[in-house]
N, C-alpha and C positions, 0 to 999 in steps of 0.2 A: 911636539909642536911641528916639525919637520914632518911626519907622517899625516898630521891634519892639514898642511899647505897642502902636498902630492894630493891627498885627497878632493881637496875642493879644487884643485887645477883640476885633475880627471874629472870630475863632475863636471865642470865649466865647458871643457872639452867633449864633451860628450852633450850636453846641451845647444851645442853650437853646431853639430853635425847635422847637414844638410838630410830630412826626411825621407826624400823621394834619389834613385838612382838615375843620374842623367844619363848616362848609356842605355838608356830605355827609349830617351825619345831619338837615337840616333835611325835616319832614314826618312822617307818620303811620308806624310799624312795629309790627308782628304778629308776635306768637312762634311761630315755624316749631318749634325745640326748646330745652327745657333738657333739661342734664343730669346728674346727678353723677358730677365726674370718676373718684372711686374704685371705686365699684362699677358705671359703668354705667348707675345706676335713672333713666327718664325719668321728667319731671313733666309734669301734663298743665293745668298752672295755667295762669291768662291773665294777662298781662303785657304791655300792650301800648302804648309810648309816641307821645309826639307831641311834637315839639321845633318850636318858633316861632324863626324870625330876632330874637327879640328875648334869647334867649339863656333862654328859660323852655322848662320840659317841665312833662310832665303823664303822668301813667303809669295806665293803669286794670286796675285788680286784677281787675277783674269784681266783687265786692261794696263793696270800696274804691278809692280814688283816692289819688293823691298829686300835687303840684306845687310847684313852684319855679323856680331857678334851676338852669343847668347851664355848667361849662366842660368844658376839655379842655386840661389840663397832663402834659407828656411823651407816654406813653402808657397814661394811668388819664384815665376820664371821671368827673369831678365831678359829682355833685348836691348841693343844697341843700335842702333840704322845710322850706318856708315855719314857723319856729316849731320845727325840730328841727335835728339834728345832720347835719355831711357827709358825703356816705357817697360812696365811690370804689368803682369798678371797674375791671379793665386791661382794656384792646382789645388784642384778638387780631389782628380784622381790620375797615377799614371800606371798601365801595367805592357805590357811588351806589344799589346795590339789595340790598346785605346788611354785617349788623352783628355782630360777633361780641364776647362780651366771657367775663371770667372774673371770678364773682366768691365771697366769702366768707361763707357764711352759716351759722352758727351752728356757725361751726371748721370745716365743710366745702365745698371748693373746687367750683365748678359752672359749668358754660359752656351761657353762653341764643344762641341766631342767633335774629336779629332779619330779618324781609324787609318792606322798604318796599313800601306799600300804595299 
């Protein structure tokens, strides 16, 4: 019995570990494209983050900025914004020089690639 608990806790444990490696998105990234999923229409805004080892990002809009905290549970990337609400996105895809995510903006679905700078 004691051998079948250890087991389904390792299982549990192993189920709950976060997919993607967050030391990948540490550094500077540039919005290569957004886009909205349903129609197609590109945007040509700037978007463009910067994630520290210390688990803060920093995102510059071009006229504005944001900053805070970030993690990465399952495969949605947390933000925090210092003083507001948390806002998630799902990754698509992350590898050491590009970042893919999808996210939800005013009821419409949109996917940004990000490439490290």
């Amino acid at each position: 019995m004691k051998n079948i608990a250890c087991c389904l806790f390792f299982c549990f444990l192993i189920s709950c570990a976060n997919p993607y490696d967050a030391t990948l998105l540490l550094g500077k990234w540039k919005t290569d494209s957004w886009i909205e999923n349903d129609s197609g229409k590109k945007f040509n805004n700037k978007m463009d983050f910067n994630f520290s080892d210390a688990e803060h990002y920093e995102i510059d809009y071009g006229s504005e900025k944001e900053k805070g905290k970030y993690w990465i549970s399952n495969d949605f990337l947390h933000t925090g914004e210092e003083g507001k609400a948390e806002k998630k996105v799902k990754i698509i895809s992350m590898s050491k020089d590009t970042f893919v995510f999808e996210m939800n903006r005013t009821g419409t679905l949109e996917t940004v690639t990000l490439l490290k700078q």
